[in-house]
C-alpha positions as protocol buffer text, in pm:
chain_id: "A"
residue {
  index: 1
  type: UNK
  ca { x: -2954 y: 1679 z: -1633 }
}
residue {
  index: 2
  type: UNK
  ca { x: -2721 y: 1624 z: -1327 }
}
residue {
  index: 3
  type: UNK
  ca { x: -2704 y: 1815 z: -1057 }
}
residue {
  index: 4
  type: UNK
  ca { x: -2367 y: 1976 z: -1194 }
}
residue {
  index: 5
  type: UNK
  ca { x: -2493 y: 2058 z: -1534 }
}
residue {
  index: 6
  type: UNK
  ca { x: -2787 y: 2250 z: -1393 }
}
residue {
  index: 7
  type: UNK
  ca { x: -2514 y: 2476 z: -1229 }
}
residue {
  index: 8
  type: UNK
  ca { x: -2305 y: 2507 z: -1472 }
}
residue {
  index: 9
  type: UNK
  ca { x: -2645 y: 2654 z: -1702 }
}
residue {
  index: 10
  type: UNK
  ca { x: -2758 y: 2885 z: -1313 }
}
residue {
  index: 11
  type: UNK
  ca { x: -2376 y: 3025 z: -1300 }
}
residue {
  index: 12
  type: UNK
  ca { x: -2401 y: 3118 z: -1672 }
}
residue {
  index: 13
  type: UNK
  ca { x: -2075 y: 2891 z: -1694 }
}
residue {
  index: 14
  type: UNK
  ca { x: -1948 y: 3011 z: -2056 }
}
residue {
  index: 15
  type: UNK
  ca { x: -1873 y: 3337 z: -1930 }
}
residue {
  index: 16
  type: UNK
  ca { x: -1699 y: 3207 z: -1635 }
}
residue {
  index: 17
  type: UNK
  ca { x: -1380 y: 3175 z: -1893 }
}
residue {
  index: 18
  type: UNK
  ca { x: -1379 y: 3535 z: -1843 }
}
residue {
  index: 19
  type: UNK
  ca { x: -1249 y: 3504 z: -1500 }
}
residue {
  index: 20
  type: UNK
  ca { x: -1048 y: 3202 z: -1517 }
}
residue {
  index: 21
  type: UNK
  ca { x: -896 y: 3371 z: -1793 }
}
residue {
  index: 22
  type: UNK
  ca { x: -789 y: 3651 z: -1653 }
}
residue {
  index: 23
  type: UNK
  ca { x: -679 y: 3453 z: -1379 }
}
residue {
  index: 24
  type: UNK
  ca { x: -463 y: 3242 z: -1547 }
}
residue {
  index: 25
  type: UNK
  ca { x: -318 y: 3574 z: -1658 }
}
residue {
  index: 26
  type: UNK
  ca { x: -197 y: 3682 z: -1329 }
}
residue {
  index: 27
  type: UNK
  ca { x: -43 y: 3336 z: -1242 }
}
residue {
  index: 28
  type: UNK
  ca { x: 124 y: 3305 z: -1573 }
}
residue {
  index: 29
  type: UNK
  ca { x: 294 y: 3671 z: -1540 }
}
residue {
  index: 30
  type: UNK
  ca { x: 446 y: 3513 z: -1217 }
}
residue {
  index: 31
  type: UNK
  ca { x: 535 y: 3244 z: -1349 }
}
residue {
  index: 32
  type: UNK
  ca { x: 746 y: 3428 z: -1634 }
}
residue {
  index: 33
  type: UNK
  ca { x: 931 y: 3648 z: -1312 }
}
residue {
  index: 34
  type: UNK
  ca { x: 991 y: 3342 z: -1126 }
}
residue {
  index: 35
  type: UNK
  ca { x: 710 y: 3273 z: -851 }
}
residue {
  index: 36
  type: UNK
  ca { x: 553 y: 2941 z: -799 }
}
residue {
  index: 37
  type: UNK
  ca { x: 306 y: 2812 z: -585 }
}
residue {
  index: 38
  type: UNK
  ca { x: 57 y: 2520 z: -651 }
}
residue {
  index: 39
  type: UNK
  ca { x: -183 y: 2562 z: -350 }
}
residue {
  index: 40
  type: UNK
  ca { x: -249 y: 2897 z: -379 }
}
residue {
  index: 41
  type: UNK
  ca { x: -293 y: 2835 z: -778 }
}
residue {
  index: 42
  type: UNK
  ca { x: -604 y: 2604 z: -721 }
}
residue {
  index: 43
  type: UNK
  ca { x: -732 y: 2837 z: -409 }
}
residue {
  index: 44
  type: UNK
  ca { x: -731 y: 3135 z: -661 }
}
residue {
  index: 45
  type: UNK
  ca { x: -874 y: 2925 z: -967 }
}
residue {
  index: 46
  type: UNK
  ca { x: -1154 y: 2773 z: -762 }
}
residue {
  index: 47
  type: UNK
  ca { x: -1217 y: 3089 z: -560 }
}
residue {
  index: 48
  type: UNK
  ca { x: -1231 y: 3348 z: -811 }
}
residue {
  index: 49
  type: UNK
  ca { x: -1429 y: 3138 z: -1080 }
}
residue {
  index: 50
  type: UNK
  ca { x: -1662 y: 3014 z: -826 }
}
residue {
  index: 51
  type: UNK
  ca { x: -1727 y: 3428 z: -667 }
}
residue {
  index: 52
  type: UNK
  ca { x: -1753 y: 3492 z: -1046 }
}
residue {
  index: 53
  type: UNK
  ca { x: -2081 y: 3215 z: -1041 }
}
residue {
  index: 54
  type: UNK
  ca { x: -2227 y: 3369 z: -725 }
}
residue {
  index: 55
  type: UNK
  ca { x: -2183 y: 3707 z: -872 }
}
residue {
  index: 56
  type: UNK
  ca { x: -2397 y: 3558 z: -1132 }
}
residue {
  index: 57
  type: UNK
  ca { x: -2675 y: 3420 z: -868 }
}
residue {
  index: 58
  type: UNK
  ca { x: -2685 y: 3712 z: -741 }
}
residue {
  index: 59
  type: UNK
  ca { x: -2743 y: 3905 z: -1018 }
}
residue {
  index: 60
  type: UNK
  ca { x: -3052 y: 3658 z: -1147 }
}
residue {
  index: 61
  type: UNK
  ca { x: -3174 y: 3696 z: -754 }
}
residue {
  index: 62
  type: UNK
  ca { x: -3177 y: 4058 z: -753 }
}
residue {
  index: 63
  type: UNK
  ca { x: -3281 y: 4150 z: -1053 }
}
residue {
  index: 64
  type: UNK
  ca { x: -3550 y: 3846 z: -1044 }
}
residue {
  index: 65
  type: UNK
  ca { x: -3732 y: 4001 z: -668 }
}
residue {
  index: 66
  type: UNK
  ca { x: -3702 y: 4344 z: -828 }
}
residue {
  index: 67
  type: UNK
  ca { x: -3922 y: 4214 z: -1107 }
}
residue {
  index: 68
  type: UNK
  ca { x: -3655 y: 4369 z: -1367 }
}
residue {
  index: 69
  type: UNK
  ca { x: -3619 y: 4024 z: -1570 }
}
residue {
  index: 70
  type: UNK
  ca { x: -3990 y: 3944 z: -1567 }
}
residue {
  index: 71
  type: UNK
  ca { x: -4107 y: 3885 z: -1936 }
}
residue {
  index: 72
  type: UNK
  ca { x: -3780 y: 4018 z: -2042 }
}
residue {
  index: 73
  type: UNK
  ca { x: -3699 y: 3898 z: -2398 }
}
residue {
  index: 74
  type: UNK
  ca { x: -3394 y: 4002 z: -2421 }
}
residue {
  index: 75
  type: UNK
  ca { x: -3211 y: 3908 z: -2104 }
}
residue {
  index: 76
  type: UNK
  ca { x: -3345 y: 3537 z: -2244 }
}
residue {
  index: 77
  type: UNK
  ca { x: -3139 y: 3601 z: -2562 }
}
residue {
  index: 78
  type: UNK
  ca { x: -2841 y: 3529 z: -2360 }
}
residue {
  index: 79
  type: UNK
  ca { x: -2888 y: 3214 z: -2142 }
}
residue {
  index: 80
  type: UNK
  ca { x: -3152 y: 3065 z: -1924 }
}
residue {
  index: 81
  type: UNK
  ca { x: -3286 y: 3278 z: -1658 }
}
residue {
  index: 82
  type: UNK
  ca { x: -3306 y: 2987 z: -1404 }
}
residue {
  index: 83
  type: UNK
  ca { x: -3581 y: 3141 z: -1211 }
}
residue {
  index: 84
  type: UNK
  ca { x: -3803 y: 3330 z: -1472 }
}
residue {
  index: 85
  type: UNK
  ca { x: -3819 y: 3006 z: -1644 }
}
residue {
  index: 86
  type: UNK
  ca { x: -3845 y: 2783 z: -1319 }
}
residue {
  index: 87
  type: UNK
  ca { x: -3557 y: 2577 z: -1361 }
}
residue {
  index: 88
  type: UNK
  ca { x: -3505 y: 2540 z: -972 }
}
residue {
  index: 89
  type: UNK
  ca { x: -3762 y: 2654 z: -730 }
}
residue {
  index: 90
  type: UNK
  ca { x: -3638 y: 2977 z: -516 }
}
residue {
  index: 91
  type: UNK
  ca { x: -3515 y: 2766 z: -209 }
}
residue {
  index: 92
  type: UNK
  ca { x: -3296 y: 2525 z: -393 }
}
residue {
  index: 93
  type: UNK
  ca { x: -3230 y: 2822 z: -598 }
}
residue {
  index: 94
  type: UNK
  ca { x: -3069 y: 3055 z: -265 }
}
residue {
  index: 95
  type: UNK
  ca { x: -2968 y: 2730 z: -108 }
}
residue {
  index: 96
  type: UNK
  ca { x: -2694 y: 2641 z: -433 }
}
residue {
  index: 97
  type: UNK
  ca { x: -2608 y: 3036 z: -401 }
}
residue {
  index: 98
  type: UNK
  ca { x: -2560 y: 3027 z: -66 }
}
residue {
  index: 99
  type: UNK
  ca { x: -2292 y: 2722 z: -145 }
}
residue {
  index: 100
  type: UNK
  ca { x: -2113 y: 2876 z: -396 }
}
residue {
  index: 101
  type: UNK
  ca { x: -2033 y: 3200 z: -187 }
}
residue {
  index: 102
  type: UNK
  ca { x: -1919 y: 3029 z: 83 }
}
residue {
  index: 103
  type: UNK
  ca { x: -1635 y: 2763 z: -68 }
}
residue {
  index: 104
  type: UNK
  ca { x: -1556 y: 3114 z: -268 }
}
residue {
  index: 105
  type: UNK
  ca { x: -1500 y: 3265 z: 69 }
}
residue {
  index: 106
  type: UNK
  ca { x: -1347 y: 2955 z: 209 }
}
residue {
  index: 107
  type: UNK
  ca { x: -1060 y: 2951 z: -53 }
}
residue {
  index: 108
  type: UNK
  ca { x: -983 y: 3379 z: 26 }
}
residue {
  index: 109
  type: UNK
  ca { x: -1004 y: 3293 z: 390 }
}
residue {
  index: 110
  type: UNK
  ca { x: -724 y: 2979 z: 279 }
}
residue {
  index: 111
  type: UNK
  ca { x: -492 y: 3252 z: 61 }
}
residue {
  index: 112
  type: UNK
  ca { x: -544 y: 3486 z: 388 }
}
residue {
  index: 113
  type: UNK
  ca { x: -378 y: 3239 z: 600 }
}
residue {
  index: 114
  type: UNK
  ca { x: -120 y: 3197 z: 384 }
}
residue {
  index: 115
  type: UNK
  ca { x: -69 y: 3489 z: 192 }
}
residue {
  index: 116
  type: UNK
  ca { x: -145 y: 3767 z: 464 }
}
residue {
  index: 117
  type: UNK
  ca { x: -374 y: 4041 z: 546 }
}
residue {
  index: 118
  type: UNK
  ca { x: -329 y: 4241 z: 195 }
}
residue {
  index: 119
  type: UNK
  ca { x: -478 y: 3911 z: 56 }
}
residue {
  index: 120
  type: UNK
  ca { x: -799 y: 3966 z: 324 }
}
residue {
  index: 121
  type: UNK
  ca { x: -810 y: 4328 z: 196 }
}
residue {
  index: 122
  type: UNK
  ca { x: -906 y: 4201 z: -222 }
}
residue {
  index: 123
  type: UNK
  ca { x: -1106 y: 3960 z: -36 }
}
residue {
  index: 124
  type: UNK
  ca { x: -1359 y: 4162 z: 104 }
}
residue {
  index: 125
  type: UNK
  ca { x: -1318 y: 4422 z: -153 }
}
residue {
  index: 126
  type: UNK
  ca { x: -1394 y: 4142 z: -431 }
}
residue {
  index: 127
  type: UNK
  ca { x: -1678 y: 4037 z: -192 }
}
residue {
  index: 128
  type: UNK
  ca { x: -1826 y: 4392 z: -260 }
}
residue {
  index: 129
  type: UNK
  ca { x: -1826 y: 4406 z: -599 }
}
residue {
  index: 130
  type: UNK
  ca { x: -2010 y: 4052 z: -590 }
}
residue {
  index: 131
  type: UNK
  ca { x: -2298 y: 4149 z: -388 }
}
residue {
  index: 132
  type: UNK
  ca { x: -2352 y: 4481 z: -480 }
}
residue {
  index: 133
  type: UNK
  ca { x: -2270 y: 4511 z: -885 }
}
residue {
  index: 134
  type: UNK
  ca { x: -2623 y: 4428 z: -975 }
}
residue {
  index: 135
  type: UNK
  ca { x: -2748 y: 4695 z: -721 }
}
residue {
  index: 136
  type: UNK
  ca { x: -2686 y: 4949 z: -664 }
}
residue {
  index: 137
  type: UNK
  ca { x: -2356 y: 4985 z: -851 }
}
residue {
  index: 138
  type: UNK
  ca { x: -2530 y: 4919 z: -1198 }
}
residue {
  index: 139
  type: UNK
  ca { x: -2792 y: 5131 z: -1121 }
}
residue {
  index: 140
  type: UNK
  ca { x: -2604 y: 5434 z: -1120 }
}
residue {
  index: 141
  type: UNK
  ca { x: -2342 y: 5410 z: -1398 }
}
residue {
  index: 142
  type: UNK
  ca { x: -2088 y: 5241 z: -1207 }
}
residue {
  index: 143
  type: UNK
  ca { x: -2116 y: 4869 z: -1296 }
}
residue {
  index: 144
  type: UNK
  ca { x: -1865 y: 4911 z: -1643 }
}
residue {
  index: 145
  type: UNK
  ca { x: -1595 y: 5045 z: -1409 }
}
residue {
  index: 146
  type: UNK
  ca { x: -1649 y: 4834 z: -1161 }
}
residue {
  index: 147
  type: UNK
  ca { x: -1613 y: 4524 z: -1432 }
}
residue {
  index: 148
  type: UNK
  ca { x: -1276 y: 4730 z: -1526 }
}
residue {
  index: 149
  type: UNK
  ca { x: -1125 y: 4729 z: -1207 }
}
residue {
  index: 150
  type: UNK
  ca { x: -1223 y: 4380 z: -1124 }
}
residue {
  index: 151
  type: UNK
  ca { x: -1131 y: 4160 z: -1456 }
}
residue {
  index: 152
  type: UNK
  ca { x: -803 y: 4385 z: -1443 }
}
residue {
  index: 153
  type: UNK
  ca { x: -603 y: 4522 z: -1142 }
}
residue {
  index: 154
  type: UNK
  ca { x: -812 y: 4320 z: -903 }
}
residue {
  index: 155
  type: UNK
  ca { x: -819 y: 3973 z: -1091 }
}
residue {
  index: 156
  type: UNK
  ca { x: -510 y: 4002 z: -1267 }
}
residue {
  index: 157
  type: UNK
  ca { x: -238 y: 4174 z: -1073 }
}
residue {
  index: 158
  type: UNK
  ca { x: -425 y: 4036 z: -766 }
}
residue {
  index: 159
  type: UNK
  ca { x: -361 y: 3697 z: -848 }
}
residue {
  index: 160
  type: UNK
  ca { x: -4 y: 3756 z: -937 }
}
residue {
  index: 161
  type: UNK
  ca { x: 46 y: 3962 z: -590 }
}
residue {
  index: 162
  type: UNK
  ca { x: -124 y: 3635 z: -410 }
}
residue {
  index: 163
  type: UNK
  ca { x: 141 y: 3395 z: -545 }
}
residue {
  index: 164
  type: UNK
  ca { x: 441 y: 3679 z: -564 }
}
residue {
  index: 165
  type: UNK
  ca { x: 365 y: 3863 z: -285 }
}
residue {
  index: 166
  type: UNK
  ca { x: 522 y: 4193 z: -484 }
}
residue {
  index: 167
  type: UNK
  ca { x: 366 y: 4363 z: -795 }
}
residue {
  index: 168
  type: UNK
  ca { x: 520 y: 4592 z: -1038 }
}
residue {
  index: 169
  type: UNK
  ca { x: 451 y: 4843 z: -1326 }
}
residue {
  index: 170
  type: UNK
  ca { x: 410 y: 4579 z: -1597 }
}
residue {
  index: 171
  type: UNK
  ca { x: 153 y: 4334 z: -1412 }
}
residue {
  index: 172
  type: UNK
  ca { x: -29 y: 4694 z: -1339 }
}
residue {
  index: 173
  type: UNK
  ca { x: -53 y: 4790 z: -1677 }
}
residue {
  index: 174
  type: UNK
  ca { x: -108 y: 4442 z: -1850 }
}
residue {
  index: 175
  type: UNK
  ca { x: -409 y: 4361 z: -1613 }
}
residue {
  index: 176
  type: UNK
  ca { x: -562 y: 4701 z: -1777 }
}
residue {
  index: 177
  type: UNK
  ca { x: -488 y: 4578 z: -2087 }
}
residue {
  index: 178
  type: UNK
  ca { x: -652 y: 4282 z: -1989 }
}
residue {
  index: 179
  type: UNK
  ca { x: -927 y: 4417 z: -1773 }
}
residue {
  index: 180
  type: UNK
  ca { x: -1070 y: 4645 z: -2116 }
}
residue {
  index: 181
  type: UNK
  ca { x: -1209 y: 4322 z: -2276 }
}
residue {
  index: 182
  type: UNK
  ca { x: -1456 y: 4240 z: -2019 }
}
residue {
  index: 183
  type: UNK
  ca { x: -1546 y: 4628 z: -2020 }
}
residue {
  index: 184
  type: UNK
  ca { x: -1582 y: 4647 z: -2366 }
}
residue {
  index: 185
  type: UNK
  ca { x: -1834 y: 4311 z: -2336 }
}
residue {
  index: 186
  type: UNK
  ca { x: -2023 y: 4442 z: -2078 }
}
residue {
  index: 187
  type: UNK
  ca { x: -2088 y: 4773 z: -2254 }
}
residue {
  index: 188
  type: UNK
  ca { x: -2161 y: 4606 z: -2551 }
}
residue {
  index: 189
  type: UNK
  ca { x: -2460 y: 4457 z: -2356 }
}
residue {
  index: 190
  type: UNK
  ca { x: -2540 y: 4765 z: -2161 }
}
residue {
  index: 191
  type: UNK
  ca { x: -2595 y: 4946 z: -2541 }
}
residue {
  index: 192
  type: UNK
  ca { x: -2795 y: 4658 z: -2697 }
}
residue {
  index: 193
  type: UNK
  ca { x: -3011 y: 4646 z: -2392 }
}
residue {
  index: 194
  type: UNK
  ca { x: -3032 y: 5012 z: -2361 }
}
residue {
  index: 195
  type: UNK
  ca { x: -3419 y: 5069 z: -2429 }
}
residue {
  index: 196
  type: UNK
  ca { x: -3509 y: 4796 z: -2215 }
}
residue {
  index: 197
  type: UNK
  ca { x: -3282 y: 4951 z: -1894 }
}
residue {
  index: 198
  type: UNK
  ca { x: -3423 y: 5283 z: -1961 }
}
residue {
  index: 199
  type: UNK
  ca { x: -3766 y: 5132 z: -1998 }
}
residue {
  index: 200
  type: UNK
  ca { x: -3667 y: 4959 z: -1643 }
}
residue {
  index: 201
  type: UNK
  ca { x: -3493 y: 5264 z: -1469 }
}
residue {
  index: 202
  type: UNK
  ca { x: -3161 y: 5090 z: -1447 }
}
residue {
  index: 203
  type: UNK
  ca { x: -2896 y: 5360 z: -1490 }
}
residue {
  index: 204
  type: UNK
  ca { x: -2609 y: 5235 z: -1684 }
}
residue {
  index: 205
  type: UNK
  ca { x: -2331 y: 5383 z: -1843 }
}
residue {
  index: 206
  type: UNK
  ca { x: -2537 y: 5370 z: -2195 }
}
residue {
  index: 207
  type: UNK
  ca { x: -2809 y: 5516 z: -2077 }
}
residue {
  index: 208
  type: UNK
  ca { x: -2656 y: 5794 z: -1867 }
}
residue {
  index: 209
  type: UNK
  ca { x: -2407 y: 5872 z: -2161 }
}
residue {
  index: 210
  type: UNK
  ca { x: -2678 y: 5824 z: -2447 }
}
residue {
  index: 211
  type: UNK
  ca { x: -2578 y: 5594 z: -2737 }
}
residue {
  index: 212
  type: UNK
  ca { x: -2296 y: 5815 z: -2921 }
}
residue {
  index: 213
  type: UNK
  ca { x: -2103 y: 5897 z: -2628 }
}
residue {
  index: 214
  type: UNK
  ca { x: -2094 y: 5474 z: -2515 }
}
residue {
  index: 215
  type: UNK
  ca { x: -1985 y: 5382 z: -2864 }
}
residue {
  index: 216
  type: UNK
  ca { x: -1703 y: 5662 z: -2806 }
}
residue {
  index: 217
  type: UNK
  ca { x: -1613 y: 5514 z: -2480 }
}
residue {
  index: 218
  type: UNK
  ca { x: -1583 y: 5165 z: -2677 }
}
residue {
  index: 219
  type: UNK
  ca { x: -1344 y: 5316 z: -2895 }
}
residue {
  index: 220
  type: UNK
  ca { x: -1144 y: 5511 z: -2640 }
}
residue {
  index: 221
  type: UNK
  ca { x: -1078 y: 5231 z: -2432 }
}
residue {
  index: 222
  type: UNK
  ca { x: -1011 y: 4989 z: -2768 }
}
residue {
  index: 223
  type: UNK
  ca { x: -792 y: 5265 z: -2855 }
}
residue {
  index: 224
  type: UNK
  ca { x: -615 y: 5289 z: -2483 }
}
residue {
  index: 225
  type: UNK
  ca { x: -538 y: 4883 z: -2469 }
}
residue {
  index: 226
  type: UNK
  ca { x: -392 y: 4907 z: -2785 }
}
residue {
  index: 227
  type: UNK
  ca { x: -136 y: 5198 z: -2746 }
}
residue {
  index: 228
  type: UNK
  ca { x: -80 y: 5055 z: -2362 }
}
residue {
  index: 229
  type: UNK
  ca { x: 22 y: 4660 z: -2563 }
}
residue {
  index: 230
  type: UNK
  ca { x: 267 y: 4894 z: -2764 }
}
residue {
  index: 231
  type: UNK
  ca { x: 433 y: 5050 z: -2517 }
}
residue {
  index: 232
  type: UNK
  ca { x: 477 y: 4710 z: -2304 }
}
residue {
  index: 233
  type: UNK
  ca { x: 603 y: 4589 z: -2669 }
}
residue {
  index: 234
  type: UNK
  ca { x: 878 y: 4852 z: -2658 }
}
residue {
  index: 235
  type: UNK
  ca { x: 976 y: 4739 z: -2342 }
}
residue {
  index: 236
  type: UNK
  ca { x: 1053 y: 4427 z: -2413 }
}
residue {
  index: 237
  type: UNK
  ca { x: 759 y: 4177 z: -2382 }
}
residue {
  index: 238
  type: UNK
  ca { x: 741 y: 4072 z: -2770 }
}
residue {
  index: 239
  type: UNK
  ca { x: 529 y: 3789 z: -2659 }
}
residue {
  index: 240
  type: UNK
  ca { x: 259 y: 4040 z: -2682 }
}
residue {
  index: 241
  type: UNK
  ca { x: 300 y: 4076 z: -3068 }
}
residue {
  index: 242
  type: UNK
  ca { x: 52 y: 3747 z: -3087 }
}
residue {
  index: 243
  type: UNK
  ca { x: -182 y: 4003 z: -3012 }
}
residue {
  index: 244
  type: UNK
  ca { x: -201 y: 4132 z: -3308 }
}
residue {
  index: 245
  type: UNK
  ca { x: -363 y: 3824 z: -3512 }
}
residue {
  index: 246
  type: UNK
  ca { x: -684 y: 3907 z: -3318 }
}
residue {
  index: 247
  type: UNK
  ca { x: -728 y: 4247 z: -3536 }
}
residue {
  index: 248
  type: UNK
  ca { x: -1030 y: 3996 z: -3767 }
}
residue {
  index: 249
  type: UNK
  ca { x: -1210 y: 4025 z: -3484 }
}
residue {
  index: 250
  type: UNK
  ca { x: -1122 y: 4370 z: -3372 }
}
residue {
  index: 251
  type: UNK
  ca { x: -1247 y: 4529 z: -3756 }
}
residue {
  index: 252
  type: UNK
  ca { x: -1596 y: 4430 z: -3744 }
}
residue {
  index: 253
  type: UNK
  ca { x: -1605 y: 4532 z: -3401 }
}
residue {
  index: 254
  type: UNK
  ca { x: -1460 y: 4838 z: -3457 }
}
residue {
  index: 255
  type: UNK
  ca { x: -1698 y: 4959 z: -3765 }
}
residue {
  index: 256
  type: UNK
  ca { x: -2004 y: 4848 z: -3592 }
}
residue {
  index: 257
  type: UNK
  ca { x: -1909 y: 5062 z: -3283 }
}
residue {
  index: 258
  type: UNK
  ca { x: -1895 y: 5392 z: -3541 }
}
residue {
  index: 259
  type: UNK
  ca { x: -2218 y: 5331 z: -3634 }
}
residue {
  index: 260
  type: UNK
  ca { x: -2593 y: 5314 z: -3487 }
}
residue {
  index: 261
  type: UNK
  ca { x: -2685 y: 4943 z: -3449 }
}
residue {
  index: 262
  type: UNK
  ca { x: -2924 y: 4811 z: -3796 }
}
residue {
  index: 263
  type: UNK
  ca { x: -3333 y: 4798 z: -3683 }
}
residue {
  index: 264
  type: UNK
  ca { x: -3359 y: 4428 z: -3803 }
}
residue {
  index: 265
  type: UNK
  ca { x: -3161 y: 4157 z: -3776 }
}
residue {
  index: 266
  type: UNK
  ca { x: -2929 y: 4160 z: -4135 }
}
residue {
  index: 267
  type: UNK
  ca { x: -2980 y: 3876 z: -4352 }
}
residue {
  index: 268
  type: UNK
  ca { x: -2649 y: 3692 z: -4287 }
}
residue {
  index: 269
  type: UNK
  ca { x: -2718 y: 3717 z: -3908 }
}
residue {
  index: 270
  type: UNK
  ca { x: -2737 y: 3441 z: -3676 }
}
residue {
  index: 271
  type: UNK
  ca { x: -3106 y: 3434 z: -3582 }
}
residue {
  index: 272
  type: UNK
  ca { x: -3004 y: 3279 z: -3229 }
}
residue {
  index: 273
  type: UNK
  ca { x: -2780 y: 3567 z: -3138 }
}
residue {
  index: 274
  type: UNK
  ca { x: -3032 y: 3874 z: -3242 }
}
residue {
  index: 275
  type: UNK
  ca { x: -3121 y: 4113 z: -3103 }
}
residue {
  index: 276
  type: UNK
  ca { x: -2765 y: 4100 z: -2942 }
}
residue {
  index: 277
  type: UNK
  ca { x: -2549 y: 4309 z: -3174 }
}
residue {
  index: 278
  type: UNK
  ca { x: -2245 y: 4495 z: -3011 }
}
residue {
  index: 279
  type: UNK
  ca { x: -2248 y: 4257 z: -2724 }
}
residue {
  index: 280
  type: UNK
  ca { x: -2174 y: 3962 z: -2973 }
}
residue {
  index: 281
  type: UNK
  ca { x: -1898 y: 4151 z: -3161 }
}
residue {
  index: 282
  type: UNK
  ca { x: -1738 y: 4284 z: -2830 }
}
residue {
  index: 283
  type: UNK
  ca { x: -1737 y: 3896 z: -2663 }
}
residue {
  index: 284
  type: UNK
  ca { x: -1552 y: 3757 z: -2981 }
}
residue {
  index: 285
  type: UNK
  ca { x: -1326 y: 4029 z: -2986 }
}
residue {
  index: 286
  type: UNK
  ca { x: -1216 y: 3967 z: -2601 }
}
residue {
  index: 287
  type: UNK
  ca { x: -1264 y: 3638 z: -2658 }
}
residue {
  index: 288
  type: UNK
  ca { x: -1003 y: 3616 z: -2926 }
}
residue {
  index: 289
  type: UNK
  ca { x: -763 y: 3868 z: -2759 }
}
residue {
  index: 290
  type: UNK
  ca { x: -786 y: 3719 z: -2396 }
}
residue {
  index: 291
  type: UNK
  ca { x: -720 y: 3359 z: -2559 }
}
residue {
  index: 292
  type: UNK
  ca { x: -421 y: 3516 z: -2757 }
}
residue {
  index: 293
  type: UNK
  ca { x: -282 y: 3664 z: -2450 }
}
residue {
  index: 294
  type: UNK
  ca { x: -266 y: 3365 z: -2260 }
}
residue {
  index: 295
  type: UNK
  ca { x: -78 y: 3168 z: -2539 }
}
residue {
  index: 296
  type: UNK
  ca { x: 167 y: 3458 z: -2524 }
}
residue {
  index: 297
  type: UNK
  ca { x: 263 y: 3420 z: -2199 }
}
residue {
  index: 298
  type: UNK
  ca { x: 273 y: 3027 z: -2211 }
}
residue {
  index: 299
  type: UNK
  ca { x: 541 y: 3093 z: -2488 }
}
residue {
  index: 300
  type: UNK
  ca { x: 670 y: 3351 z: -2221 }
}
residue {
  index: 301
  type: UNK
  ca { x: 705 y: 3095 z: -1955 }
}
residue {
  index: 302
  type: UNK
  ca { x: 869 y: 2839 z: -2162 }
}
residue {
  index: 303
  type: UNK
  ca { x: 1111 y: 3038 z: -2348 }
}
C-alpha cells in the first residue's frame, strides 16, 4: 500500500461521505439562495472531512488505551482496527493523527480569518465534539445527540452560514432532516453492539434506553424527518420530492426496527456484514436518502 491508502483504511474513509455529504449540503443550499465562494468551499470540504478522520483516530486511540477494542469481534466486522491489528505502530499511529487535526484546524483558523469570529465559535465547538465523542460523551448516552447536532445544524447550516454569512428557517430545518441519517446509523450500531457495550460499561443510548425503547427512538426520528421533508415540500422546495424514491430502502429498515434483531445470521444474509444487522439497514437507508438529497438540490441550483 501507499502511504495514502493506509490512511484512507486508519480514517475509516467510506464513512467520511457522511461528512462531505452533508457538507456539500450546506454549500449547495447557498448556492440555490445565491451565495458563492470558492475558497471557503475547499477550506470547509478539506476541513470538515479531514476533523471527521481525526474524529475517527481518536476514537481507535481512545478506545484502543482503554482496552475497550481488545479482542473485540465485532468492532472488526466493520473495518480494520489499525492498531488492534498492528497496521502502524502507536508513534506513526499519533504522529498521522496529530497531522490530520492540525491542517483540520488550519483550514477553521483560514474560514476564521475570513469569515469572522461566529466561524471561530463552530470551530472550537466542532473541536469538542472531535475529542471528546468517544469519551466521555458516548459513555453516558450522549454520543447519538451529539452525532445529531453535528451531521445537522453544525455541518449543514454551518457550512451554509460560512459561505452566506446569514442562515434562515429552511437551512435550520433541512440540516435536521439531514442530520437524522447519521443518527439513525449510529444507533443502528449502538443496538447491534449493545451486549458487547454493556459487557464493556460504555453507556450508550441503547443500553441506557434498553432495546425497545432505541428501536422506538429509530422510528420517532424516521418518523420526524419525514413529516419535517413534507412540510418544507409545502413550502415550496419540490426538489425534495426525489426523496421519496429512497422509501426501498426505508421498508426493510423500517420492519426490522419493529422487531427484535434474528439470533443467526438469515440464510440470504451477507456473511461479511453479520453480525451487523440494524447498522447495515440504517447506513443504506441514509446512504440512499443523503445521495438523493444532494441530486435534489443540484437540480435546485440549476433550475
Amino acid at each position: 500500500m501507499t502511504g495514502f491508502q493506509r490512511w484512507l483504511v486508519m480514517v475509516r474513509a467510506p464513512v467520511l461521505v457522511m461528512t462531505l455529504s452533508a457538507t456539500m449540503a450546506g454549500i449547495l443550499l447557498a448556492l440555490v439562495d445565491g451565495y458563492f465562494q470558492a475558497d471557503r468551499l475547499i477550506a470547509l470540504l478539506t476541513g470538515l472531512t479531514l476533523a471527521h478522520a481525526t474524529n475517527n483516530l481518536v476514537n481507535d486511540w481512545v478506545d484502543h488505551r482503554q482496552g475497550v477494542d481488545r479482542e473485540n469481534y465485532f468492532r472488526r466486522q466493520y473495518g480494520t482496527h489499525v492498531l488492534e491489528d498492528r497496521f502502524v505502530s502507536q508513534p506513526v499511529f499519533l504522529i498521522i493523527m496529530l497531522i490530520t487535526g492540525l491542517v483540520a484546524a488550519a483550514c477553521g483558523f483560514y474560514l476564521y480569518l475570513v469569515a469572522g469570529t461566529a466561524v471561530l465559535t463552530l470551530t472550537l465547538v466542532g473541536a469538542f465534539f472531535v475529542l471528546f465523542y468517544t469519551w466521555p460523551l458516548k459513555h453516558v448516552a450522549l454520543g447519538e445527540i451529539s452525532v445529531l447536532l453535528v451531521w445537522g445544524p453544525m455541518i449543514v447550516a454551518g457550512s451554509y452560514f460560512v459561505i452566506s454569512e446569514s442562515v434562515n428557517l429552511t437551512v435550520m430545518l433541512l440540516s435536521l432532516v439531514f442530520g437524522i441519517g447519521p443518527t439513525l446509523v449510529i444507533l443502528g450500531k449502538h443496538m447491534d453492539k449493545r451486549p458487547q457495550d454493556l459487557a464493556r460499561s460504555i453507556r450508550t443510548l441503547p443500553v441506557v434506553c434498553g432495546a425497545l425503547l432505541s428501536r422506538q427512538i429509530c422510528l420517532g426520528l424516521l418518523a420526524s424527518q419525514w413529516l419535517m421533508l413534507a412540510a418544507l415540500t409545502l413550502l415550496g422546495n419540490y426538489w425534495l420530492l426525489l426523496c421519496l424514491t429512497s422509501v426501498p430502502a426505508m421498508i426493510p429498515m423500517t420492519r426490522a426496527l419493529m422487531t427484535e434483531p434474528p439470533s443467526e445470521r438469515p440464510a440470504d444474509y451477507p456473511e461479511e456484514t453479520w453480525p451487523l444487522w440494524y447498522a447495515a439497514l440504517t447506513f443504506r437507508y441514509c446512504r440512499d436518502f443523503g445521495l438523493l438529497l444532494l441530486v435534489g438540490l443540484v437540480l435546485a441550483v440549476i433550475f
